[in-house]
C-alpha positions as a Python dict, from the first residue, in 0.01 Angstrom:
ca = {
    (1, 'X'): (0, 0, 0),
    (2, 'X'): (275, 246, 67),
    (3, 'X'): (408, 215, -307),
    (4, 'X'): (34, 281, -408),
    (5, 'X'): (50, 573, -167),
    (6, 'X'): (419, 691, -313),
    (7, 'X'): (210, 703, -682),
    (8, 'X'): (312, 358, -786),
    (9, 'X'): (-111, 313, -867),
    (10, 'X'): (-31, -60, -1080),
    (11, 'X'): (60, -180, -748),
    (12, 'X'): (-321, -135, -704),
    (13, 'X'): (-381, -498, -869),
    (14, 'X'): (-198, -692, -639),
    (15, 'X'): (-367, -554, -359),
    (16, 'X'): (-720, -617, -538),
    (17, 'X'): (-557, -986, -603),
    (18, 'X'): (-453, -1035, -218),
    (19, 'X'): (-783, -926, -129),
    (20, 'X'): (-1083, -961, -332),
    (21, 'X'): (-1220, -1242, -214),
    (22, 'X'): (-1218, -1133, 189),
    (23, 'X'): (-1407, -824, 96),
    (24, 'X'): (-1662, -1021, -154),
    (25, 'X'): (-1710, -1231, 162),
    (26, 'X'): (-1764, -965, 389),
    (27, 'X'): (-2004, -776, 187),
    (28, 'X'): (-2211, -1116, 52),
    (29, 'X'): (-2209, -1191, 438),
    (30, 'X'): (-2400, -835, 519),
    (31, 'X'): (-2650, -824, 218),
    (32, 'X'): (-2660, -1165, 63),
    (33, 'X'): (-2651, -1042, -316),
    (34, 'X'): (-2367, -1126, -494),
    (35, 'X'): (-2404, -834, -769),
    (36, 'X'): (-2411, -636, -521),
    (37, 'X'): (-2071, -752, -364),
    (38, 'X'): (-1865, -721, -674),
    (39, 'X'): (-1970, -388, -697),
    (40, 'X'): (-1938, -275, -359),
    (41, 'X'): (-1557, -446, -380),
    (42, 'X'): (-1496, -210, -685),
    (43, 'X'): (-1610, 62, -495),
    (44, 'X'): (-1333, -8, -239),
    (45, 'X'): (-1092, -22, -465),
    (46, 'X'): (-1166, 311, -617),
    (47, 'X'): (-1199, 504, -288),
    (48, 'X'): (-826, 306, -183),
    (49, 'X'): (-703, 522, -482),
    (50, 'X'): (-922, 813, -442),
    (51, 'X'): (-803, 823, -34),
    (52, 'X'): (-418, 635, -36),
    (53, 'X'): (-291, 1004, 84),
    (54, 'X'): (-469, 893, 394),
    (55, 'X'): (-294, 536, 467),
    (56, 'X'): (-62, 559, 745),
    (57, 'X'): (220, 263, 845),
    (58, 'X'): (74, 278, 1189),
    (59, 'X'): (-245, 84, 1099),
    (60, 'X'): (-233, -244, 951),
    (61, 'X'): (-323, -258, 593),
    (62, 'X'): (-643, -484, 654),
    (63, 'X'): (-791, -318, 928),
    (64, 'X'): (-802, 69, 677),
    (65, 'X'): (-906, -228, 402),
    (66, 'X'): (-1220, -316, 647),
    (67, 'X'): (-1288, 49, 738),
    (68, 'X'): (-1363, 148, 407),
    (69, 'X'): (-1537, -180, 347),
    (70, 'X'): (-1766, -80, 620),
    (71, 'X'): (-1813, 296, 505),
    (72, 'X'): (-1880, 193, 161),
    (73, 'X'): (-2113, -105, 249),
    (74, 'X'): (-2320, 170, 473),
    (75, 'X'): (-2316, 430, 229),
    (76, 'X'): (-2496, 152, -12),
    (77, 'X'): (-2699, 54, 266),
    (78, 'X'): (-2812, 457, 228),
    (79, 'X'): (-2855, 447, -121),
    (80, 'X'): (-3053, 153, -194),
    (81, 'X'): (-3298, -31, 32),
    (82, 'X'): (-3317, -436, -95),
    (83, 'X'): (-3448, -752, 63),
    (84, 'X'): (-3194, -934, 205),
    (85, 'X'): (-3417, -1190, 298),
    (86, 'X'): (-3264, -1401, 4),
    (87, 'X'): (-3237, -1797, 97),
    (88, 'X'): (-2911, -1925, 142),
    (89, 'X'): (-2755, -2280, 162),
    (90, 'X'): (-2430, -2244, 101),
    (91, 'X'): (-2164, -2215, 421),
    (92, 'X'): (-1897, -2447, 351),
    (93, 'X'): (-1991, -2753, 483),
    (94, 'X'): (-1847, -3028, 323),
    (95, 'X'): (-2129, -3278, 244),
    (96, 'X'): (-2124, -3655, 172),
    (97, 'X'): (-2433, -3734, -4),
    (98, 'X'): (-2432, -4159, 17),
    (99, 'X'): (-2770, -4261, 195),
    (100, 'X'): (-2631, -4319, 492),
    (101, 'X'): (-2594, -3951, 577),
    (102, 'X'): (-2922, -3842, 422),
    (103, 'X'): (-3024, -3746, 742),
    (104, 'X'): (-2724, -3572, 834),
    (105, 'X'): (-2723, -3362, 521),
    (106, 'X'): (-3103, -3258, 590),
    (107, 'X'): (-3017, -3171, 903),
    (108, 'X'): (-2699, -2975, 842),
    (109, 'X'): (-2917, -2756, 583),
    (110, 'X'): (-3200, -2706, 778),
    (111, 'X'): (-2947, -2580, 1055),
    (112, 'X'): (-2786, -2381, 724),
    (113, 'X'): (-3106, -2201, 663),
    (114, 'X'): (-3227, -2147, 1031),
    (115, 'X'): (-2910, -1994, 1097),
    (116, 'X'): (-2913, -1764, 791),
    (117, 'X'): (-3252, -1616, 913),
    (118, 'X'): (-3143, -1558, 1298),
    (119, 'X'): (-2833, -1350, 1119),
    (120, 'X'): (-3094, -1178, 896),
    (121, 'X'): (-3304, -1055, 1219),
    (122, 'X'): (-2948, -938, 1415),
    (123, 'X'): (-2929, -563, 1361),
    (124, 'X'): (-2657, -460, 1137),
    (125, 'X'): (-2383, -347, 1360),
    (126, 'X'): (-2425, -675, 1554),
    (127, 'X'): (-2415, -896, 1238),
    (128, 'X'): (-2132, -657, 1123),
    (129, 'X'): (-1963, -762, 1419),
    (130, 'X'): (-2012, -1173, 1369),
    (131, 'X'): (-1941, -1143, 1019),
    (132, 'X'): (-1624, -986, 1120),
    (133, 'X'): (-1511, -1207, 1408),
    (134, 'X'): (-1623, -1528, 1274),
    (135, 'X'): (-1631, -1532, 920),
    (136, 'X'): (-1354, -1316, 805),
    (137, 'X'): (-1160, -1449, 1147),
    (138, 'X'): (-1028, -1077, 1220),
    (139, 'X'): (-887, -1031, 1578),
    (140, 'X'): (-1098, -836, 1869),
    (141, 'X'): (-795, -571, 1850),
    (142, 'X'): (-844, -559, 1436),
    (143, 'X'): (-1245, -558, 1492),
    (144, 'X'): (-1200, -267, 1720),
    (145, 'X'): (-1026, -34, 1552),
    (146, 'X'): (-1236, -111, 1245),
    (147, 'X'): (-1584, 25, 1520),
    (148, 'X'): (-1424, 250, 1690),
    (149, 'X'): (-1396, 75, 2013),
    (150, 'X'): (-1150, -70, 2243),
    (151, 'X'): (-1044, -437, 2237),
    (152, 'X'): (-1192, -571, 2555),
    (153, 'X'): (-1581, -358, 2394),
    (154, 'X'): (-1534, -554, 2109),
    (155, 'X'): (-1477, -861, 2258),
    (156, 'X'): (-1777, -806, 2486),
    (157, 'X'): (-1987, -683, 2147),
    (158, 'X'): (-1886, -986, 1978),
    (159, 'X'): (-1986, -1199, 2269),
    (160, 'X'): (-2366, -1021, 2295),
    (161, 'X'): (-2404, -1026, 1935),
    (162, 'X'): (-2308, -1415, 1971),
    (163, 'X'): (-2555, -1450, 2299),
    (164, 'X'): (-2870, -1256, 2033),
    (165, 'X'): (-2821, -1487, 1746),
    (166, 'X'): (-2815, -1817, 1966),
    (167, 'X'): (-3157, -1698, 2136),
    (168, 'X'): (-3266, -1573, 1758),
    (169, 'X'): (-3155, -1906, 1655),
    (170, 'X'): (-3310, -2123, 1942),
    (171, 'X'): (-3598, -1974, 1877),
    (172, 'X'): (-3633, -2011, 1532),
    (173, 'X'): (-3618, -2354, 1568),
    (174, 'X'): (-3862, -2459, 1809),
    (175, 'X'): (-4096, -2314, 1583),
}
């Protein structure tokens, strides 16, 4: 980033290369359209340029990366009002399909799906905050800087937000 900064901009690519697919995650993660996400990771590319004056060697790369991740994901949140209420099976579970584990697999999906729609209730700052922590496996320091907040707040945000979606979650499915 500091060659981009020093007006090397082709450096740009392998920075868009490195990261790409964390920020497509993070942004599918908060609105569940994958249009969406390309664009929105485009858009973060374009304000990197547009703001490298404002990179400093103090931070760490990824957590300015997430910072205008989140402004640009809330300034589309502005902008355009969709349904994220889209269904969703796919998290990465890696599925034998032999008969055996039929009921395993229906299971696992039906966990899939109840789980999507406890994150969909979580207010956005809280799923922010999961999505974060436990899908894009930042650190409580990282996740804190990237809020505004101390470590130890965003470890303690983290854990509520955790604590909301397991009620959410519980009870979605004893309906």
């Amino acid at each position: 980033m500091l060659r981009v900064k020093a007006g090397e901009t082709q450096k740009l690519g392998l920075l868009y290369e490195r990261y790409k697919k964390r920020l497509f995650g993070f942004f599918y993660q908060m609105n569940k359209d994958a249009a969406l996400s390309e664009d929105l990771v485009q858009n973060v590319f374009v304000k990197i340029l547009k703001y490298k004056h404002t990179y400093t060697e103090e931070s760490k790369f990824v957590v300015w990366l997430f910072q205008i991740a989140r402004n640009t994901s809330y300034d589309s949140f502005k902008k355009v009002k969709k349904n994220m209420h889209k269904d969703i099976d796919e998290v990465g579970y890696s599925i034998d399909s032999n008969e055996d584990n039929m009921q395993a697999v229906m299971v696992k999906k039906e966990n899939v799906r109840t789980l999507t729609r406890a994150m969909e209730m979580l207010n956005p700052e809280k799923k922010e905050l999961l999505v974060l922590s436990k899908f894009k496996g930042l650190k409580y320091r990282e996740i804190g800087e990237i809020v505004g907040c101390s470590e130890g707040n965003a470890r303690i945000k983290v854990h509520r937000a955790l604590n909301e979606l397991k009620g959410i979650f519980l009870t979605l499915e004893n309906r």
